[in-house]
N, C-alpha and C positions, 0 to 999 in steps of 0.2 A: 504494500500500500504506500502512496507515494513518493516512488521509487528506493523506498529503503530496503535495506538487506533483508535477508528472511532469516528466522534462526538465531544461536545465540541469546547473551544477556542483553536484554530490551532495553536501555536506558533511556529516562524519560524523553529527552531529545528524539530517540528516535518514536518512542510510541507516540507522541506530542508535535510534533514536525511542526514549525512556525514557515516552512517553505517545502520546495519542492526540488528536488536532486531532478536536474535536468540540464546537459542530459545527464545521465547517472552513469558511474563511472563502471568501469569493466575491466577485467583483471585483464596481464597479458596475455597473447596466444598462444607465443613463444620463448625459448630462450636459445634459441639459435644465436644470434647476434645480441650484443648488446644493446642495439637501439630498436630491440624490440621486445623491453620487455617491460613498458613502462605503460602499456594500457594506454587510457585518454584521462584526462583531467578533471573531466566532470564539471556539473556548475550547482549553480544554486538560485532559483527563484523565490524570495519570500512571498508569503501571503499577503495580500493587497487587506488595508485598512479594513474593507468592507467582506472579505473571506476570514478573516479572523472569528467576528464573530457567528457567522456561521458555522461555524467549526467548534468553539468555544463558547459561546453567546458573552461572557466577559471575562478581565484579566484576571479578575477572584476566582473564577471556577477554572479557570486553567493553572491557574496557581494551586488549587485545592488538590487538582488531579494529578499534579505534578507532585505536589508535594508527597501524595499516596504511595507512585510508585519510587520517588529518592529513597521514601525510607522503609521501603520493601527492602532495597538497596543495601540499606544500611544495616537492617536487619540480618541480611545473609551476608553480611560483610566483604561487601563489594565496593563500598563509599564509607570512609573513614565520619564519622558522628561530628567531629568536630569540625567537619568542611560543610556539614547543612546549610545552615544559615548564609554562610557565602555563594553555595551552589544556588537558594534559594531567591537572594539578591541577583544573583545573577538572569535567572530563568525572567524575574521580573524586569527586570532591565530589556529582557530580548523581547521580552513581549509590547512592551511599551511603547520601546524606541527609546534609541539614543536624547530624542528632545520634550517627550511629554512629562 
């Protein structure tokens, strides 16, 4: 779902995507040669203003959801307890934007 990986520990970033991997990156094909084993670059589209909260309806409840899974995270000790609160700041900062 919005070209994220499949599989693995789900960190909220990826179950929560504030954009879209496009295009989305793909591993090499090769390693024949060196300049060919570096895949593509990939990009990143964020969510437009008005796709946010579609998605979210507001930055409380995307903060609440988020919050859920960090500290499933932290519970199976995957995210260190004492970086919540910063990881926390942070998630809301990506949500907001840099100026709101």
């Amino acid at each position: 779902m919005d070209n994220q990986p499949v599989g693995g520990t789900r960190f909220p970033d990826a179950a929560l995507p504030l954009g879209v991997l496009t295009p989305a990156s793909v591993p090499p094909v090769t390693t024949r040669l060196i300049t060919e084993t570096c895949g593509n670059l990939g990009g990143f589209r964020p969510f437009t203003a008005a796709e946010l909260p579609r998605r979210y309806v507001t930055a409380d409840r995307y903060l609440a959801a988020y919050t859920v899974l960090l500290d499933r995270l932290i519970r199976r000790g995957l995210v260190l307890p004492a970086d919540r609160a910063g990881i926390l700041i942070f998630a809301a900062t990506r949500y907001r934007g840099p100026l709101s």
